[in-house]
C-alpha positions as CSV (number, residue, x, y, z in Angstrom):
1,X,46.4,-264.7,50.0
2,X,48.4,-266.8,52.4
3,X,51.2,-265.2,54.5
4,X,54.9,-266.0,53.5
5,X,57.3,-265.6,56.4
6,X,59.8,-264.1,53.6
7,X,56.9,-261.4,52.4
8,X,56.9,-260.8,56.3
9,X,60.0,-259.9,57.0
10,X,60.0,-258.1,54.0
11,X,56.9,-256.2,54.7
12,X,57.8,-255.8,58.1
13,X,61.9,-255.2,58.2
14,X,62.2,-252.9,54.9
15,X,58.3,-251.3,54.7
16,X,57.7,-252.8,51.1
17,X,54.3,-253.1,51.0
18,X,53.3,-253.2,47.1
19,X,51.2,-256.4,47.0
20,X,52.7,-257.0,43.8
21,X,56.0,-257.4,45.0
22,X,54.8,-259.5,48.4
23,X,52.9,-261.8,45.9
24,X,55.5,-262.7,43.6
25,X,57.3,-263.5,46.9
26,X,54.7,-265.9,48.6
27,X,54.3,-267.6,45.4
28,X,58.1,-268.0,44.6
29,X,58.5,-271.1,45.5
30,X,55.1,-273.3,44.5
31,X,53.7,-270.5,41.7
32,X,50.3,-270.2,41.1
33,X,47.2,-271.0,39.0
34,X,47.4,-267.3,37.9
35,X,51.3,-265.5,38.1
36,X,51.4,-262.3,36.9
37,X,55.2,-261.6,34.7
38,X,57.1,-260.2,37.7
39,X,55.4,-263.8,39.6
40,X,57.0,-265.8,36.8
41,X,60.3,-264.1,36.8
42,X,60.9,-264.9,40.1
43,X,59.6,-268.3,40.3
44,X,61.8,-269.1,37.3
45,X,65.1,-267.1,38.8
46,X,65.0,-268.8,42.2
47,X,65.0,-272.0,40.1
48,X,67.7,-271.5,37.8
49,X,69.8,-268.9,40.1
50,X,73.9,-269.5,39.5
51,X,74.4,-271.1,42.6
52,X,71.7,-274.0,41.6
53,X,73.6,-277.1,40.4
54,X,71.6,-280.4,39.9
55,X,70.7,-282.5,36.4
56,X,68.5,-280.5,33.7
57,X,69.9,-277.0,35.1
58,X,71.3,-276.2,31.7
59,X,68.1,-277.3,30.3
60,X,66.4,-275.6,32.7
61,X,68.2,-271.8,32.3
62,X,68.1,-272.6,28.3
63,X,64.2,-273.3,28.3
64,X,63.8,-269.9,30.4
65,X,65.8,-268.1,28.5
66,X,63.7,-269.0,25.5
67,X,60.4,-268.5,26.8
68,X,59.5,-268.0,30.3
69,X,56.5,-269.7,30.6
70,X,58.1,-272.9,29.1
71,X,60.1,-272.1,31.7
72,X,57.8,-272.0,34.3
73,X,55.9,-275.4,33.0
74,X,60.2,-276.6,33.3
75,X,60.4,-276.4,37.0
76,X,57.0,-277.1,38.1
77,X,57.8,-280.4,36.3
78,X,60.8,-281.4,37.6
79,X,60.0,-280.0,41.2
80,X,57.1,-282.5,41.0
81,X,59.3,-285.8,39.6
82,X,61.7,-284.7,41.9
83,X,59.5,-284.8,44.4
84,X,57.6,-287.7,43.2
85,X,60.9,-290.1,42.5
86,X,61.9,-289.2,46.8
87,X,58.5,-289.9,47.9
88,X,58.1,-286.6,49.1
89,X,54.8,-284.9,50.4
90,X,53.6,-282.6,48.0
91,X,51.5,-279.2,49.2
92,X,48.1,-279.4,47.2
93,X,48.7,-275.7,46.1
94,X,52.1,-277.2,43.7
95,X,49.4,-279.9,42.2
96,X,47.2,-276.4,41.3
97,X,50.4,-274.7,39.7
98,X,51.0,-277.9,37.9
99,X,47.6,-278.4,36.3
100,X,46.9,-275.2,35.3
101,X,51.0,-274.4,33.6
102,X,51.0,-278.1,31.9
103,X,49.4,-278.4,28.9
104,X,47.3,-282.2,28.7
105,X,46.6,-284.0,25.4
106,X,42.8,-283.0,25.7
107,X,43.9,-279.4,25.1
């Protein structure tokens, strides 16, 4: 798996070295095909953390709070309109989280 520089530090600075802790960090910010709970809980909290304040936050904490993958398929769509509507770049690995946590019509 790639290296995060915050599952570095981590790694490095406070000697956590439980690959399912160092995962959830590297994929806290794009997910992943495959998340495990904790990877989802994360992915979703860094989101909706109380400090967050932009439109659909409500939504967004309200759709976690429900269900968490929900939530997940919640930010990975309005990371990528978000990033889509500014004419961002978008790392291929968020595409990968995105079709494999957002249902199509075929299925």
């Amino acid at each position: 798996m790639a290296r995060c520089v915050g599952a570095y530090f981590i790694e490095r600075d406070l000697g956590i070295h439980d690959d399912i802790i160092l995962n959830a960090i590297r994929r806290h910010t794009i997910g992943a095909p495959e998340m495990t709970l904790i990877d989802q809980i994360l992915f979703v909290a860094d989101f909706i953390e109380p400090g967050r304040d932009f439109p659909g936050i409500e939504q967004a904490r309200q759709t976690a709070k429900a269900d968490l993958a929900a939530g997940v398929r919640y930010e990975i769509l309005n990371t990528l309109s978000f990033l889509i509507k500014g004419q961002k770049k978008i790392y291929p690995k968020t595409i990968d989280t995105y079709n494999a946590w957002v249902p199509t019509q075929e299925q």
